[in-house]
C-alpha positions in Angstrom: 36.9 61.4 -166.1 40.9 60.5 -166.7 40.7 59.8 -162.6 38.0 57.6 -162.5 38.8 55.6 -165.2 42.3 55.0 -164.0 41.4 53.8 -160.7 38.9 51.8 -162.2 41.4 49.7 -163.8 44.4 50.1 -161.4 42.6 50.3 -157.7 43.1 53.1 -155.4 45.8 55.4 -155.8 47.9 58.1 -153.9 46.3 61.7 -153.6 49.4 63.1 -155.3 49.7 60.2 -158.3 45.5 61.4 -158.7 46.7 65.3 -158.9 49.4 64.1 -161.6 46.4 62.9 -163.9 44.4 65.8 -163.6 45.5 68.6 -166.3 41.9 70.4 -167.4 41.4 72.7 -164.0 43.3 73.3 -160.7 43.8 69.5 -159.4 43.2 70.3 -155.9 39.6 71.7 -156.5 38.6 69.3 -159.5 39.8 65.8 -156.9 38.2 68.0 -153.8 35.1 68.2 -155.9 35.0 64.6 -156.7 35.1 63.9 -153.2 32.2 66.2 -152.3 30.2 65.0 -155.2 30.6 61.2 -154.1 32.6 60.3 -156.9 35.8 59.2 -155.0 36.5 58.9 -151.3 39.1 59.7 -149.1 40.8 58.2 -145.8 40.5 60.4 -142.6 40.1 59.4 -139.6 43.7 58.5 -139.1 45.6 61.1 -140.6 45.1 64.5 -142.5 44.8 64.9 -146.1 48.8 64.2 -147.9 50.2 63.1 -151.0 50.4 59.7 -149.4 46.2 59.7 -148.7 44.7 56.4 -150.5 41.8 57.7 -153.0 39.2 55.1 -154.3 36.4 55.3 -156.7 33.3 54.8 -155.1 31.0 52.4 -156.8 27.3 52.7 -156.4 
């Protein structure tokens, strides 16, 4: 919930500053499983997944 909240209030943010915020469970899987669930997307059609990869809160 830390994730979503923060990039409500500060826009998307790097995959590696989202990893930073996670502390609860194993970051990778918990941000992988946001993704999956539709809670956050991801940028990938130019590039692979990096610590640089914009992640923004989907709003629906």
């Amino acid at each position: 919930m830390r994730v979503l909240a923060i990039l409500e209030e500060q826009g998307p943010l790097p995959f590696g500053d989202c990893l930073r915020i996670i502390r609860e469970t194993q970051p990778v899987a918990a941000l992988a499983s946001m993704i999956l669930l539709g809670f956050v997307e991801v940028e990938l059609d130019e590039a692979l997944l990096g610590p640089e990869t914009m992640v923004r809160r989907i709003r629906g």
